[in-house]
C-alpha positions, 0 to 999 in steps of 0.5 A: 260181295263180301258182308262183314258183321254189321256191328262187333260182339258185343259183351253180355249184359249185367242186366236183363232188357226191358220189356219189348213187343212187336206182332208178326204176320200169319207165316211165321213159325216161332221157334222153342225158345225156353229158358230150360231143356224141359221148356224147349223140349216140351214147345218143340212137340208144339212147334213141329206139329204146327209147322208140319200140321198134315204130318204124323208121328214119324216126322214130328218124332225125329223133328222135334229134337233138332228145333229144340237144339236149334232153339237152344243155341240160338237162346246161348246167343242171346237171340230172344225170338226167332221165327222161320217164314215160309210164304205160298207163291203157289198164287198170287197174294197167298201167304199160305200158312200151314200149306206153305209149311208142308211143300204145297206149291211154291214156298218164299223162305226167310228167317226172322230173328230179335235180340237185345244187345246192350249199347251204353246210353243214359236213358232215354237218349234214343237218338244219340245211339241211333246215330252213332250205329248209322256212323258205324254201318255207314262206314262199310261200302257194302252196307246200305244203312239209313235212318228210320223214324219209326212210331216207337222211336228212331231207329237205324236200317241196315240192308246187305246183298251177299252172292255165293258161289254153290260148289257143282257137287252140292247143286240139283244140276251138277253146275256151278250155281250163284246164289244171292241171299239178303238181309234186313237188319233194323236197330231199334235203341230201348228208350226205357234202357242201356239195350238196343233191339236188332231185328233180322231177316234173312232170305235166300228168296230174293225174288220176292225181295219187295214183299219180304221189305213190305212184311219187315216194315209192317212188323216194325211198325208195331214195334212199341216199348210199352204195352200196348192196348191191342194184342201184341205179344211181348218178346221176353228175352 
């Protein structure tokens, strides 16, 4: 199954995004996103030794520049946040932390991403944009787009299944092998700007498809334009 890109590119904006905040479960490892080289230099060796917490020097030395460069270009895309889950399937109801991180048992994987693309709408008019995006990702057969309605405004859904076929030489078993991957994508129009947020998550774990769409819905409940009371972390692009 093919999967064409969601929506076109779209250019950069003028104007940075409004504030946006949104809490993650226990899980998620956030990526070093950083304005300068210094900043993700310096999160990176914070990054590595939560990730890899039961590891030393000799893998937190050498991992330490590749998650800082990975953060770097995925900042240059315009991406805001971005975070690797990994989940333990060792037992069930496990989801693992650091363990899970570090190999032990088995591990559910997915990658999590935000950005703000700018959309052209008067302020406020929140669902205008909503539906020309569902319009839009409804006219490719392959996508299954539908309206959300969520507590910080409307919002549009996007799932995509895309099978690949895994050339023999690259395979533990030396066959051809099919691998089907997933994604949710949610568009989530600022009401307090010409910005659309795009929340994203991907997997290759699609066994686990159900709790991966249980884990996207509880974060975008807590999705809110304006700060909330509790201890929601802002994501500042």
């Amino acid at each position: 199954m093919a999967t064409p890109p969601s929506l076109p590119p779209t250019p950069p904006a003028q104007l940075d995004p409004p504030p946006l905040w949104f809490n993650v479960p226990d899980g998620f490892y956030a990526l070093p996103l950083a304005a300068t080289p210094e900043e993700r230099t310096e999160r990176a060796q914070v990054f590595v030794r939560g990730l890899y917490s039961r590891g030393d020097k000799r893998i937190w030395e050498p991992a330490a520049p590749y998650y800082a460069g990975l953060a770097g270009l995925m900042a240059e895309s315009g991406v805001s946040y971005a975070a690797m889950g990994l989940f333990s399937t060792a037992e069930e109801g496990d989801t693992g932390g650091g363990e899970a991180a570090e190999g032990i048992g088995g591990v559910a994987q997915c990658a999590f991403t935000v950005a703000a693309v700018p959309t052209d709408q008067a302020s406020g008019d929140t669902e205008t944009v909503a539906q020309g995006i569902l319009t839009v990702l409804s006219s490719t057969p392959h996508n299954d787009a539908r309206w959300l309605d969520l507590p910080c405004g409307p919002a549009v859904s996007c799932v995509t299944l895309t099978e690949y076929k895994l050339n023999p030489k690259i395979t533990a078993t030396g066959e051809a092998t099919e691998l089907l991957t997933g994604q949710i994508q949610v568009h989530v129009p600022f009401p307090t700007g010409p910005f659309t947020a795009v929340f994203t998550l991907h997997t290759a774990s699609t066994e686990y498809w159900a709790e991966f769409c249980n884990i996207m819905a509880a974060i975008l409940q807590t999705v809110s334009f304006t700060e909330p009371a509790g201890d929601v972390e802002p994501s500042a692009p």
